[in-house]
Backbone as JSON Lines, residues from 0, in Angstrom:
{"i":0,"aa":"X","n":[42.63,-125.05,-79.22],"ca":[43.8,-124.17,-79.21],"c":[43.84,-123.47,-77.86]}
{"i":1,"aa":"X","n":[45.11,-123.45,-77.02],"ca":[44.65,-123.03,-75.75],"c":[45.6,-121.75,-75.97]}
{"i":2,"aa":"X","n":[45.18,-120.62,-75.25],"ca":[45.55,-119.59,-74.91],"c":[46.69,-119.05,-74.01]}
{"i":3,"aa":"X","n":[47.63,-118.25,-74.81],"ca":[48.65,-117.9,-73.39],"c":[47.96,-117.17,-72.34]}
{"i":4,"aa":"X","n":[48.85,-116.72,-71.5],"ca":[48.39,-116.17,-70.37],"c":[48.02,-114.74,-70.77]}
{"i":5,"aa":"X","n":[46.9,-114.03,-70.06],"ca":[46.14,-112.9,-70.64],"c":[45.42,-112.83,-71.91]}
{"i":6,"aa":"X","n":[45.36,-113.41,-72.49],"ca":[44.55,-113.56,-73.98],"c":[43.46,-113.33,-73.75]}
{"i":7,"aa":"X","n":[42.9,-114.6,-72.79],"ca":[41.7,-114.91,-72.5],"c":[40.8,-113.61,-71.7]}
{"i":8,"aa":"X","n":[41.3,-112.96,-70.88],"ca":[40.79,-112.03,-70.41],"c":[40.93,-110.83,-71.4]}
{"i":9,"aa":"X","n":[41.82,-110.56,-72.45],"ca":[41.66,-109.38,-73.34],"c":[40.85,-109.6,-74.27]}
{"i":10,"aa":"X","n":[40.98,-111.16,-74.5],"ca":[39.97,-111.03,-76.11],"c":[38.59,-111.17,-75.38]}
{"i":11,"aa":"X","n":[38.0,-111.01,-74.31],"ca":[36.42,-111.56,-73.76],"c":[35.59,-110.54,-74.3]}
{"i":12,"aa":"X","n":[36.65,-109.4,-73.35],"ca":[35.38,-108.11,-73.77],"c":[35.93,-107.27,-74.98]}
{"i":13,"aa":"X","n":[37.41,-107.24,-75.51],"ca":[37.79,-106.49,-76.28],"c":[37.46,-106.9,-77.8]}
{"i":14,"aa":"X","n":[37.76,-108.24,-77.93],"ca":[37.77,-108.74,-79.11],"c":[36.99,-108.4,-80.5]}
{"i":15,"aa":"X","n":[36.92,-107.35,-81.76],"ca":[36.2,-107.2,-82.21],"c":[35.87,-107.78,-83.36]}
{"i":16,"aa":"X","n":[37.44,-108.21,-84.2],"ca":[37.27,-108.8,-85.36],"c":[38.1,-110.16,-84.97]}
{"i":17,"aa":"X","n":[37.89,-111.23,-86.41],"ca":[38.56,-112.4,-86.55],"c":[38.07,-113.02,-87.85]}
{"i":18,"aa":"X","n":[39.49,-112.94,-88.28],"ca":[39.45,-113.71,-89.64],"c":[39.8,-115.22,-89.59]}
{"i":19,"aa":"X","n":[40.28,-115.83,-91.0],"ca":[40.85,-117.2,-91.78],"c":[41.82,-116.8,-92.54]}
{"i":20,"aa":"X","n":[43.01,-117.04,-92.69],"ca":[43.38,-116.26,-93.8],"c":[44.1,-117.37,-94.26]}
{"i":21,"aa":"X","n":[44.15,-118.32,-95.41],"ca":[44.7,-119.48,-95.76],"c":[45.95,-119.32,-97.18]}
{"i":22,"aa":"X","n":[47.14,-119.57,-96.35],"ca":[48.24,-119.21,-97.12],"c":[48.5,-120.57,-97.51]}
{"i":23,"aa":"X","n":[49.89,-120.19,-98.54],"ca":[50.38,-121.71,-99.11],"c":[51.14,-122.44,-97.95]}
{"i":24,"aa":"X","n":[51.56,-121.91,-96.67],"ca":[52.08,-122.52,-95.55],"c":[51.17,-122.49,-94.16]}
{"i":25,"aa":"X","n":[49.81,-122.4,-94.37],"ca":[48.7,-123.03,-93.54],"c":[47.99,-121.98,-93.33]}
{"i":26,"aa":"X","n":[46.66,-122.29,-92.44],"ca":[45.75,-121.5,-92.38],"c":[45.7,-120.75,-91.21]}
{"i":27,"aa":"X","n":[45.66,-119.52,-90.64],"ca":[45.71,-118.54,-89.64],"c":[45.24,-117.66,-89.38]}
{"i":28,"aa":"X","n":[44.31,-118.31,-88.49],"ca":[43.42,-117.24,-87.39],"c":[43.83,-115.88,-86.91]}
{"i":29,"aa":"X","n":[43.58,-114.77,-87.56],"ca":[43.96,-113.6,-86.93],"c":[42.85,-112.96,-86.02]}
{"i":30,"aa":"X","n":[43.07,-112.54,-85.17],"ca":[42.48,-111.9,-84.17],"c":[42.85,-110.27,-83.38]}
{"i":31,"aa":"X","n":[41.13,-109.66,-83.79],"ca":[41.78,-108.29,-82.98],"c":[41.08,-107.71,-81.94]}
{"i":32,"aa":"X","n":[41.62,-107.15,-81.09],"ca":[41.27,-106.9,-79.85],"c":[41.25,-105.23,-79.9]}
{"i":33,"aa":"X","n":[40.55,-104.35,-79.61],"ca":[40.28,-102.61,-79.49],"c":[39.69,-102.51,-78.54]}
{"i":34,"aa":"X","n":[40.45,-102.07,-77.71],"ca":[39.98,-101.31,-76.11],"c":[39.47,-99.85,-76.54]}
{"i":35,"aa":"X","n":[38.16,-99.65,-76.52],"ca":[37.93,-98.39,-77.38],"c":[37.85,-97.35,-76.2]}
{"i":36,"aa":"X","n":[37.93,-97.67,-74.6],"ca":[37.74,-96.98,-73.83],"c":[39.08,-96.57,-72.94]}
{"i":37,"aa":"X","n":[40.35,-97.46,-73.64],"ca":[41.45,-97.68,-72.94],"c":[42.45,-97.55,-73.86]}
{"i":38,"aa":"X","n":[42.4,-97.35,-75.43],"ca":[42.78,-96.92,-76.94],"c":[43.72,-98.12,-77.22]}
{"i":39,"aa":"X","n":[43.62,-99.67,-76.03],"ca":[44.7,-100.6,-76.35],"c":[43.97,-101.21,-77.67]}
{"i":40,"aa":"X","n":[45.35,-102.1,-78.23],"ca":[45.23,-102.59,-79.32],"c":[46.16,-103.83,-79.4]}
{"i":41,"aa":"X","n":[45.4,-104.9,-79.58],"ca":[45.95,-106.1,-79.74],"c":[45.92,-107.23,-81.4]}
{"i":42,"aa":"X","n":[46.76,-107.82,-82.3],"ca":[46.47,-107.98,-83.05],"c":[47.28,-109.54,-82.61]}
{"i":43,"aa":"X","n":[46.43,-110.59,-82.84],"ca":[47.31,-111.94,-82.38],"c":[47.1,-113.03,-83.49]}
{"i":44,"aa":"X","n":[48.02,-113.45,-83.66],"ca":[47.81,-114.53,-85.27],"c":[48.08,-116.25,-84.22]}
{"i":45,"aa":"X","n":[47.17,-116.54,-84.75],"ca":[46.86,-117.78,-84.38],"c":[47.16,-118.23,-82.49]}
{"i":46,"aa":"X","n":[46.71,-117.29,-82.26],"ca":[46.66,-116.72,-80.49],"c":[48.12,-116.53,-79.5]}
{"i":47,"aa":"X","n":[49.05,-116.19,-81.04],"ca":[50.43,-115.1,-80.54],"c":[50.26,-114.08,-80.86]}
{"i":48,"aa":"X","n":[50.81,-112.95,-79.73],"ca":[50.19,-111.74,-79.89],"c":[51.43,-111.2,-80.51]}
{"i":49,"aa":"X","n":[51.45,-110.41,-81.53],"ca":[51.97,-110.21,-82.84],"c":[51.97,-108.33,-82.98]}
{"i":50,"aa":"X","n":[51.07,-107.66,-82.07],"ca":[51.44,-106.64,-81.91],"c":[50.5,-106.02,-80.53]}
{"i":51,"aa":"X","n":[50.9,-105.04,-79.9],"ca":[50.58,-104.37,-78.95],"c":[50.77,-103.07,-78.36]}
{"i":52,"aa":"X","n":[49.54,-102.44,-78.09],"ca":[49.86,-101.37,-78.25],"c":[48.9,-100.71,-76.85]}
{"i":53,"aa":"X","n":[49.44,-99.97,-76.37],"ca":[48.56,-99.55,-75.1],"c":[48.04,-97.42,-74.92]}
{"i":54,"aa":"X","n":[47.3,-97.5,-74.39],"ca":[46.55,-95.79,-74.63],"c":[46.97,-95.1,-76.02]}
{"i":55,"aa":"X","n":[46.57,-95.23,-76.46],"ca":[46.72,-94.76,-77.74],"c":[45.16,-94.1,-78.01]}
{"i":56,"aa":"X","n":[45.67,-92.35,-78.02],"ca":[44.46,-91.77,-77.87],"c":[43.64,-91.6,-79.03]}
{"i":57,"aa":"X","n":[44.22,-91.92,-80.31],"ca":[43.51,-91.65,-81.97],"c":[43.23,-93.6,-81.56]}
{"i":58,"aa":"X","n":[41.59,-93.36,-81.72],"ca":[41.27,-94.7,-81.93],"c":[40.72,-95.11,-83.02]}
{"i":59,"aa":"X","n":[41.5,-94.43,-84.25],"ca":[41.15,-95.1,-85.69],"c":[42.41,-95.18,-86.5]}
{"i":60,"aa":"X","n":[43.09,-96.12,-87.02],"ca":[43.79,-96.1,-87.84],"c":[44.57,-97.27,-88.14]}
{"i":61,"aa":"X","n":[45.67,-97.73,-88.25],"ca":[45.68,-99.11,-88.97],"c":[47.16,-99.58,-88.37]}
{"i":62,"aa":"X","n":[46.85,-100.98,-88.11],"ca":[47.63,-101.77,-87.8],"c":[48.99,-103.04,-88.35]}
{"i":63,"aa":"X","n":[49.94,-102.82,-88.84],"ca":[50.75,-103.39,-89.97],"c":[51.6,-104.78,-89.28]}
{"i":64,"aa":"X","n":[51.45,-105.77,-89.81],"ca":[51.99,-106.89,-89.23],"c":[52.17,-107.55,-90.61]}
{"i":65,"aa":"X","n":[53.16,-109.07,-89.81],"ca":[53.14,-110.09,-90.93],"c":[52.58,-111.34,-90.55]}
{"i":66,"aa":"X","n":[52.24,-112.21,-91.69],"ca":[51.71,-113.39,-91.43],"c":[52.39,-114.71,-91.77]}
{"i":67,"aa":"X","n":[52.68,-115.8,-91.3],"ca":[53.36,-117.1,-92.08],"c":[54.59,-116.73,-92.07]}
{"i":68,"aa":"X","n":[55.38,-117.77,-93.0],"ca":[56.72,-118.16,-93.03],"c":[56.77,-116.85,-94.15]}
{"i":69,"aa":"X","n":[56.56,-116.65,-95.29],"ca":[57.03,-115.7,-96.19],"c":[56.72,-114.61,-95.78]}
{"i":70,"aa":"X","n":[56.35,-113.85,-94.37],"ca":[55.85,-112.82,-93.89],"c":[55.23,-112.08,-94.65]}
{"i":71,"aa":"X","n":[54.08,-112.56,-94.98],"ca":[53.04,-111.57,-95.54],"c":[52.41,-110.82,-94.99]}
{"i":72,"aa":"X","n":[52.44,-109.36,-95.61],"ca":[52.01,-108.23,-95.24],"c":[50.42,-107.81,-95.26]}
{"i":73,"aa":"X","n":[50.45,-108.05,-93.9],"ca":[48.94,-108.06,-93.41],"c":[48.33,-106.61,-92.76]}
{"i":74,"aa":"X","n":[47.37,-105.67,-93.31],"ca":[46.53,-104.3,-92.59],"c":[45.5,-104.75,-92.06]}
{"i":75,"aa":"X","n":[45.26,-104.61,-91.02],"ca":[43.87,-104.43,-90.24],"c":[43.92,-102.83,-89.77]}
{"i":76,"aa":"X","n":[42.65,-101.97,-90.78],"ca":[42.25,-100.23,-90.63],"c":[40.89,-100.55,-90.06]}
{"i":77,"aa":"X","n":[40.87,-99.37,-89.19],"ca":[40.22,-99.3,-88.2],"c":[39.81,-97.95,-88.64]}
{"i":78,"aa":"X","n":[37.96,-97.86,-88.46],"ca":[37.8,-96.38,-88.88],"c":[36.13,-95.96,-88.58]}
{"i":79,"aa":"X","n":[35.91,-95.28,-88.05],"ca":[34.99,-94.59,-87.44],"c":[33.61,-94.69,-88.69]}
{"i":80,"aa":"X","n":[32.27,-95.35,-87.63],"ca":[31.65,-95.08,-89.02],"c":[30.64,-94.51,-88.04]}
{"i":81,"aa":"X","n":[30.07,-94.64,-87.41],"ca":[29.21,-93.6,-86.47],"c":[28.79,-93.45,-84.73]}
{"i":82,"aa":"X","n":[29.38,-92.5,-84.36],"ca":[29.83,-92.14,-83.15],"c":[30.69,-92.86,-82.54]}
{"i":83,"aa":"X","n":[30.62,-93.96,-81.92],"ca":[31.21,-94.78,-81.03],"c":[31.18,-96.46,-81.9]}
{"i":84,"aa":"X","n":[31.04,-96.4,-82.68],"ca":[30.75,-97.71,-83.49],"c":[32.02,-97.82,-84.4]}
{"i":85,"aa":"X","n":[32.73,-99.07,-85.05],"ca":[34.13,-98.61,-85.81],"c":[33.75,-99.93,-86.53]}
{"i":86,"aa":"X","n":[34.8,-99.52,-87.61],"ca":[34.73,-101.0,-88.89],"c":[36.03,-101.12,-88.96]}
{"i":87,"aa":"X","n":[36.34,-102.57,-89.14],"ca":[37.43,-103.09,-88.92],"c":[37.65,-104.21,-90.51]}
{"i":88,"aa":"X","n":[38.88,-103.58,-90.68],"ca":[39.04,-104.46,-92.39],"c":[40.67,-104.92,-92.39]}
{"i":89,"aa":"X","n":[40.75,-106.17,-93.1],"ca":[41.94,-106.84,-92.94],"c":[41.91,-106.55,-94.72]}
{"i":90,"aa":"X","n":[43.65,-106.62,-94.94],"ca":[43.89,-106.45,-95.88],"c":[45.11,-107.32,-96.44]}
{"i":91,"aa":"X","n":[45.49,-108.14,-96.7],"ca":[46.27,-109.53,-97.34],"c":[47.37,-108.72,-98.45]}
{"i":92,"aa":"X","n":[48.56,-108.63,-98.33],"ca":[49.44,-107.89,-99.53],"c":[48.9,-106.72,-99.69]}
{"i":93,"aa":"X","n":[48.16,-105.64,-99.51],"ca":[47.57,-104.74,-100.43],"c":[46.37,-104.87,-100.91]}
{"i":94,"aa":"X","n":[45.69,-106.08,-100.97],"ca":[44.41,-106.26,-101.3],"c":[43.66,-106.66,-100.4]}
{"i":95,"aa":"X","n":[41.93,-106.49,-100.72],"ca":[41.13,-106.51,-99.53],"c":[41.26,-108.38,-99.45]}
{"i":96,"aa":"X","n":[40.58,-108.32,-97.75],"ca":[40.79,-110.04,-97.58],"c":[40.03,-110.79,-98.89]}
{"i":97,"aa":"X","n":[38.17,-110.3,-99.26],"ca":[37.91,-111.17,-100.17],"c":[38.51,-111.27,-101.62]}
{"i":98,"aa":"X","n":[39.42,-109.9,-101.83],"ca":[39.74,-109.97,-103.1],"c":[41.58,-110.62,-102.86]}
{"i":99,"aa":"X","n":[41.78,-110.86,-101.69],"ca":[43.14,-111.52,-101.85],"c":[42.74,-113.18,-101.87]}
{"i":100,"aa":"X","n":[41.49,-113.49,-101.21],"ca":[41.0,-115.05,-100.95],"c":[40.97,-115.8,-102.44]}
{"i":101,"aa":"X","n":[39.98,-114.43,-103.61],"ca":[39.59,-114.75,-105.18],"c":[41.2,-114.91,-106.06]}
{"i":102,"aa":"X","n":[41.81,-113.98,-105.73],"ca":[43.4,-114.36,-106.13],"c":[44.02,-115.84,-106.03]}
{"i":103,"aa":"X","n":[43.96,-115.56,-104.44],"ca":[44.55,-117.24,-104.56],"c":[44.13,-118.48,-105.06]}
{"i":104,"aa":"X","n":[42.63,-117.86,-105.27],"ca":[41.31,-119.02,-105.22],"c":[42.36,-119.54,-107.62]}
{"i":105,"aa":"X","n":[42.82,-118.24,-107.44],"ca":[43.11,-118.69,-108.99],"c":[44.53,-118.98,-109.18]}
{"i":106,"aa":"X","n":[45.59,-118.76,-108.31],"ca":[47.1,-118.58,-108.35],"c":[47.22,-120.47,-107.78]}
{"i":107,"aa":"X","n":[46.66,-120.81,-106.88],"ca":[46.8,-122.12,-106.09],"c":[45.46,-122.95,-106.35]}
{"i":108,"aa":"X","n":[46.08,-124.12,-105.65],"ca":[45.15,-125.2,-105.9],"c":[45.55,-126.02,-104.59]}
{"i":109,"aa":"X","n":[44.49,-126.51,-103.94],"ca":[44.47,-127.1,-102.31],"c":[44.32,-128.52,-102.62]}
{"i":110,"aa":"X","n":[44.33,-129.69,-101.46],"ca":[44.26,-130.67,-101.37],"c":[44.43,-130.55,-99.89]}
{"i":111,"aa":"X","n":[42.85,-131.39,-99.66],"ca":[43.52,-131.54,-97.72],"c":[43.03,-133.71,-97.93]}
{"i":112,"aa":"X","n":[43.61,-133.92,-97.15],"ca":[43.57,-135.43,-97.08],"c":[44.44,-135.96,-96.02]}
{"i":113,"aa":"X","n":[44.22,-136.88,-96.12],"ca":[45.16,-138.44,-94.62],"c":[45.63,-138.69,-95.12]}
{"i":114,"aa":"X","n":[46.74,-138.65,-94.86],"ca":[48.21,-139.6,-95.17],"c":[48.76,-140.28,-93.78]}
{"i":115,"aa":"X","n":[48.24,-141.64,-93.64],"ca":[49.14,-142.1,-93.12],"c":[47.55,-142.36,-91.16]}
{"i":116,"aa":"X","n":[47.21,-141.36,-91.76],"ca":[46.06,-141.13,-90.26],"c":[46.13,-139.82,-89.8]}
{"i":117,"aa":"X","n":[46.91,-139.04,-90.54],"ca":[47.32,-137.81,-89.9],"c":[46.63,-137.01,-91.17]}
{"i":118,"aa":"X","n":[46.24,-135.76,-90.96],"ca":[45.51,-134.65,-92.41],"c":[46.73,-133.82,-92.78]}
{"i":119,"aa":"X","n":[46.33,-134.21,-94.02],"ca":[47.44,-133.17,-94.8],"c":[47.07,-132.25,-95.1]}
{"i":120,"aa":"X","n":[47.84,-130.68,-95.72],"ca":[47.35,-129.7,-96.77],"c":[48.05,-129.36,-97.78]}
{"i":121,"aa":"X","n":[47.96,-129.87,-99.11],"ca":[49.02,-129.71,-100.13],"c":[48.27,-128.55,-100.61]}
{"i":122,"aa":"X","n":[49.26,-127.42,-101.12],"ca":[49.01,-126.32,-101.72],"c":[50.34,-126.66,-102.94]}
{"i":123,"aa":"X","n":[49.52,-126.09,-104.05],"ca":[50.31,-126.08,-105.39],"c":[50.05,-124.73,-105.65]}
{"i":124,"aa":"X","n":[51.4,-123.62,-105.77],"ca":[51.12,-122.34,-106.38],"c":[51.6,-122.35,-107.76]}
{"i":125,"aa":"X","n":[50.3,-122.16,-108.39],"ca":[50.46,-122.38,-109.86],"c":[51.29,-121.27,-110.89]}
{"i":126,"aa":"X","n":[51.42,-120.32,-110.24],"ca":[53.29,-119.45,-111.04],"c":[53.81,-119.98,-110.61]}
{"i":127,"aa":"X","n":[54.69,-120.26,-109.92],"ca":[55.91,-120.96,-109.25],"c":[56.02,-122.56,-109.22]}
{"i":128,"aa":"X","n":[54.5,-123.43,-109.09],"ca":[55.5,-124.74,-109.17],"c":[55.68,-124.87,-107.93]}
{"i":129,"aa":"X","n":[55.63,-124.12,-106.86],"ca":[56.28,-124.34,-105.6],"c":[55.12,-125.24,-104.59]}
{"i":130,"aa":"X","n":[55.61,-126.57,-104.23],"ca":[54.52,-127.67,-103.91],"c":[54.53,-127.19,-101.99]}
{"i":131,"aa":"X","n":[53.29,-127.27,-101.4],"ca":[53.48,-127.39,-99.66],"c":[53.02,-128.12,-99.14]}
{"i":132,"aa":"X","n":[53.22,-128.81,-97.99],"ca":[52.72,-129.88,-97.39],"c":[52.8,-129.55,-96.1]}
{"i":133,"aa":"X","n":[51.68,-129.0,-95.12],"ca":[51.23,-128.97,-93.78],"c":[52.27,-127.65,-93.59]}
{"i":134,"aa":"X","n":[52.74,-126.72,-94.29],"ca":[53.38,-125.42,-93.67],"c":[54.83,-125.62,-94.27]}
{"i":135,"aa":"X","n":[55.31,-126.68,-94.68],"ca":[56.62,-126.89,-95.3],"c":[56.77,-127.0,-96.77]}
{"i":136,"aa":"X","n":[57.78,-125.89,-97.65],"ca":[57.84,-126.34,-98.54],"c":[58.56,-127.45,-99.07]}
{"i":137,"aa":"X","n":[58.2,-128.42,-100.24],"ca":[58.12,-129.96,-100.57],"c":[59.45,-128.97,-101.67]}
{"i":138,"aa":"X","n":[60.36,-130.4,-101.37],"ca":[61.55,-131.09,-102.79],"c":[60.67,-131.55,-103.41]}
{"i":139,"aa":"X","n":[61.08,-131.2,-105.31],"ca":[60.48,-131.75,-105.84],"c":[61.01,-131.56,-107.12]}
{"i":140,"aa":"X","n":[60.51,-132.67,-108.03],"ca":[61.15,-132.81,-109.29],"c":[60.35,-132.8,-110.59]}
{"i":141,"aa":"X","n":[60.48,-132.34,-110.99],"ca":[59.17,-131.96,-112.2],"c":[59.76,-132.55,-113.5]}
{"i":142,"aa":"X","n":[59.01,-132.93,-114.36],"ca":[59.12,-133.8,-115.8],"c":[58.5,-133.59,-116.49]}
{"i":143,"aa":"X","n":[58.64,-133.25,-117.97],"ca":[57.79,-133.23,-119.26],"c":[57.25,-134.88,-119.04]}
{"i":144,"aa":"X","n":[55.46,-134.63,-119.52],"ca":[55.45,-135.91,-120.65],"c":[54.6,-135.61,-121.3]}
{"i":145,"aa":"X","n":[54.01,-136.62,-122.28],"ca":[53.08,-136.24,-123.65],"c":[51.83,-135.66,-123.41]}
{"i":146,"aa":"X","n":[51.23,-135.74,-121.89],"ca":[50.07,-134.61,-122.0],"c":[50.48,-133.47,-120.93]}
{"i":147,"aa":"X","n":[51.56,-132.85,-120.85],"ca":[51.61,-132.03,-119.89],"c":[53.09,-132.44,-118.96]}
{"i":148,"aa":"X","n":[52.79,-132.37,-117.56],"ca":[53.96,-131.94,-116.93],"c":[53.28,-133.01,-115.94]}
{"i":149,"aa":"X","n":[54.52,-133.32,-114.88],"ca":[54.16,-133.95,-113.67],"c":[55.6,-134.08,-112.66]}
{"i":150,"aa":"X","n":[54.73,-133.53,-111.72],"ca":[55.74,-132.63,-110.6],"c":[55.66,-133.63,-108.95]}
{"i":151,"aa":"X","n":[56.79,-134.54,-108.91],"ca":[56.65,-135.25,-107.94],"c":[57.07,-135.27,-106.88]}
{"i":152,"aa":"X","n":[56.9,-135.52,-105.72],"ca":[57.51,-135.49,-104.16],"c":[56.93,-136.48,-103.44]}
{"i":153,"aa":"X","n":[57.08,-136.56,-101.7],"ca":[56.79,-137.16,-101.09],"c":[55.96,-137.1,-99.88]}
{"i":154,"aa":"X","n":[55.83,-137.17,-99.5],"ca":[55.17,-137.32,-98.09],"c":[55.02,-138.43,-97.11]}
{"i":155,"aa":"X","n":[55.69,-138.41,-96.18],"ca":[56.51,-139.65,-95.41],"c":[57.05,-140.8,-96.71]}
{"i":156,"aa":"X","n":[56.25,-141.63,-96.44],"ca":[56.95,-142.83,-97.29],"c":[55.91,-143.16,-98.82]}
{"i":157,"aa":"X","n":[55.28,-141.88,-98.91],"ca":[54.16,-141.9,-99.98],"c":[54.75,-141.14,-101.12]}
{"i":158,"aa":"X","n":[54.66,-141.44,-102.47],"ca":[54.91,-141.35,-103.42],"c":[53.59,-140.26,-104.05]}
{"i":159,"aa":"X","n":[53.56,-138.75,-104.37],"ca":[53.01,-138.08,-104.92],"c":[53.28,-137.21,-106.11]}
{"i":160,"aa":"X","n":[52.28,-136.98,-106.84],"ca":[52.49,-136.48,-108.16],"c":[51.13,-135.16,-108.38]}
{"i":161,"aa":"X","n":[52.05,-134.34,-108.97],"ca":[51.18,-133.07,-109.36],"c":[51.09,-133.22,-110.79]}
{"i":162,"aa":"X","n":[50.16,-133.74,-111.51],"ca":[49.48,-133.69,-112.75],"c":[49.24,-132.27,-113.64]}
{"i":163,"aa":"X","n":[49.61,-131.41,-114.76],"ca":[49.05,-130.41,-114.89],"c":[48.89,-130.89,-116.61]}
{"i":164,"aa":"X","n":[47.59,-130.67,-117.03],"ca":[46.83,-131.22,-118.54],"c":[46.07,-130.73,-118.92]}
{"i":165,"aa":"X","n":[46.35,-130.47,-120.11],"ca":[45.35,-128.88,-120.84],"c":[43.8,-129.66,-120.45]}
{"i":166,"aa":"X","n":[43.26,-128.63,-120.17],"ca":[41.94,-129.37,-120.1],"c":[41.0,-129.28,-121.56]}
{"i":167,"aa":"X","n":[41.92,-128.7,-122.77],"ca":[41.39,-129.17,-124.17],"c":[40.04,-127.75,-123.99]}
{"i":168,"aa":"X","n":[39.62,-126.74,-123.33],"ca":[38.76,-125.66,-123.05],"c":[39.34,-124.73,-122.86]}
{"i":169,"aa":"X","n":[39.11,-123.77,-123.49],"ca":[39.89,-122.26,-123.38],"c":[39.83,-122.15,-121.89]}
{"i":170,"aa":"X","n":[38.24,-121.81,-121.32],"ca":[37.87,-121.56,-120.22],"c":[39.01,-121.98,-119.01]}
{"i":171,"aa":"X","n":[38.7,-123.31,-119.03],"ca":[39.55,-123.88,-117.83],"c":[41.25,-124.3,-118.0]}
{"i":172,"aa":"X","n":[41.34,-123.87,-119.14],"ca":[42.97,-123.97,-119.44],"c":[43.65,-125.34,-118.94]}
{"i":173,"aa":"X","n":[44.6,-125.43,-118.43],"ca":[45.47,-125.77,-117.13],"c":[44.97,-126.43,-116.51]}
{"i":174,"aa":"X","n":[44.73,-128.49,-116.29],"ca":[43.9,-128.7,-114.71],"c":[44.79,-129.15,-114.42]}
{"i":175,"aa":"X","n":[45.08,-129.44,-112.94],"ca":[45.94,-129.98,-111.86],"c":[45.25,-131.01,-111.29]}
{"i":176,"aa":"X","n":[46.2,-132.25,-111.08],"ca":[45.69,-133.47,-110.47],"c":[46.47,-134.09,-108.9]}
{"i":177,"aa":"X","n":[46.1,-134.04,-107.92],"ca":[47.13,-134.95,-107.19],"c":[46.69,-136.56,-107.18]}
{"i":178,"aa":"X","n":[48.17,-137.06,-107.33],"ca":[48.0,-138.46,-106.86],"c":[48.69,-138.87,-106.18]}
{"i":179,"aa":"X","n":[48.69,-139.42,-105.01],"ca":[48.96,-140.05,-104.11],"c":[48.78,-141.79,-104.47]}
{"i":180,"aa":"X","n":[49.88,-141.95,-104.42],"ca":[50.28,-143.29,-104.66],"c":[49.52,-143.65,-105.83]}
{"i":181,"aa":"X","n":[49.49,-143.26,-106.69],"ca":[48.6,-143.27,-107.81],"c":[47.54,-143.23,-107.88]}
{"i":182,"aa":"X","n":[46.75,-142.58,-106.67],"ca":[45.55,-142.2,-106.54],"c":[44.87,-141.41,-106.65]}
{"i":183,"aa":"X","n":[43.76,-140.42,-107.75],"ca":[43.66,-138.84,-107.71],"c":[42.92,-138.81,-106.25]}
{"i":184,"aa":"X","n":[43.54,-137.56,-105.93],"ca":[42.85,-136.77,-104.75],"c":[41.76,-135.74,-105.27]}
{"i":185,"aa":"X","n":[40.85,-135.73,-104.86],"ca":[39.93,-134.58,-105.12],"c":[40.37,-133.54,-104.07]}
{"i":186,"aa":"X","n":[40.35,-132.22,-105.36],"ca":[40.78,-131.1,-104.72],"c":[39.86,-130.48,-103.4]}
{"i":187,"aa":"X","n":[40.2,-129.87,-102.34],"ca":[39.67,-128.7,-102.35],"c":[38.74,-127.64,-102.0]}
{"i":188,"aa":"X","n":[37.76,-127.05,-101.87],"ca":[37.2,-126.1,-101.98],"c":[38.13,-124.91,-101.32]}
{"i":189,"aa":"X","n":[38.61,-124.55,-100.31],"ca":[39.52,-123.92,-99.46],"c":[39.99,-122.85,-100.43]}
């Protein structure tokens, strides 16, 4: 990933935090930069700088941006924990990053794979139904059948299907399958 111009020299010595933050329209590197001697403040998502801020003499307090296509509302607070030392926390919607990661970890379901020679990332958000493929949301057509539902689209000239079938266990309720050309994909970890 190459850098615009000045990045490289702000994030060397400033740079303090950097996350992952993996939405249903791709995954994005946030990055923050605190000049703690100069009160600048840089917050850059996937190495566009997304906010900026220069002498700013209170060097604790919090930074409000958005992330992705559905502009999600992203905090990075900044806050003094002893003398000259600061903690830096990202916050996803309102919730902390690991407890927004465990959310999704249960709302969606991932698939990364090749199609074609190229890697895909299908995200299925499981309220909505709403299928993604590499940052775009997928047309798609969904159908009853006798064990469940199956929710189909495409990808270039590939024929895919979202499987959803009681898994017959309280526990795991609901499983989701992709197939690609009638092939299951193994989900996942992401």
């Amino acid at each position: 990933m190459s850098e615009p111009c000045g990045v490289s020299e702000m994030l060397s010595g400033d740079l303090v935090a950097a996350w992952e933050v993996a939405l249903s329209d791709g995954v994005y590197r946030i990055e923050f930069a605190h000049g703690t001697t100069t009160g600048k403040r840089i917050v850059y998502v996937n190495g566009q700088e997304v906010v900026k801020k220069d002498w700013l003499f209170k060097l604790v307090g919090k930074e409000t941006f958005t992330v992705g296509t559905a502009n999600t509302k992203a905090i990075i607070s900044i806050e003094a924990i002893t003398g000259f030392a600061y903690e830096y926390t990202l916050e996803i919607n309102g919730k902390s990053l690991q407890k927004f990661i465990d959310n999704r970890a249960k709302s969606t379901k991932t698939w990364l794979l090749k199609v074609d020679g190229e890697d895909c990332r299908v995200v299925l958000e499981k309220d909505t139904m709403d299928i993604w493929c590499n940052g775009q949301k997928m047309d798609t057509m969904g159908e009853f059948v006798d064990d469940g539902t199956e929710t189909h689209f495409t990808v270039g000239e590939h024929a895919c299907c979202i499987k959803a079938t009681n898994s017959g266990k309280k526990k795991s309720g609901i499983v989701h399958y992709l197939l690609l050309d009638g092939e299951n994909i193994p989900a996942s970890t992401q």
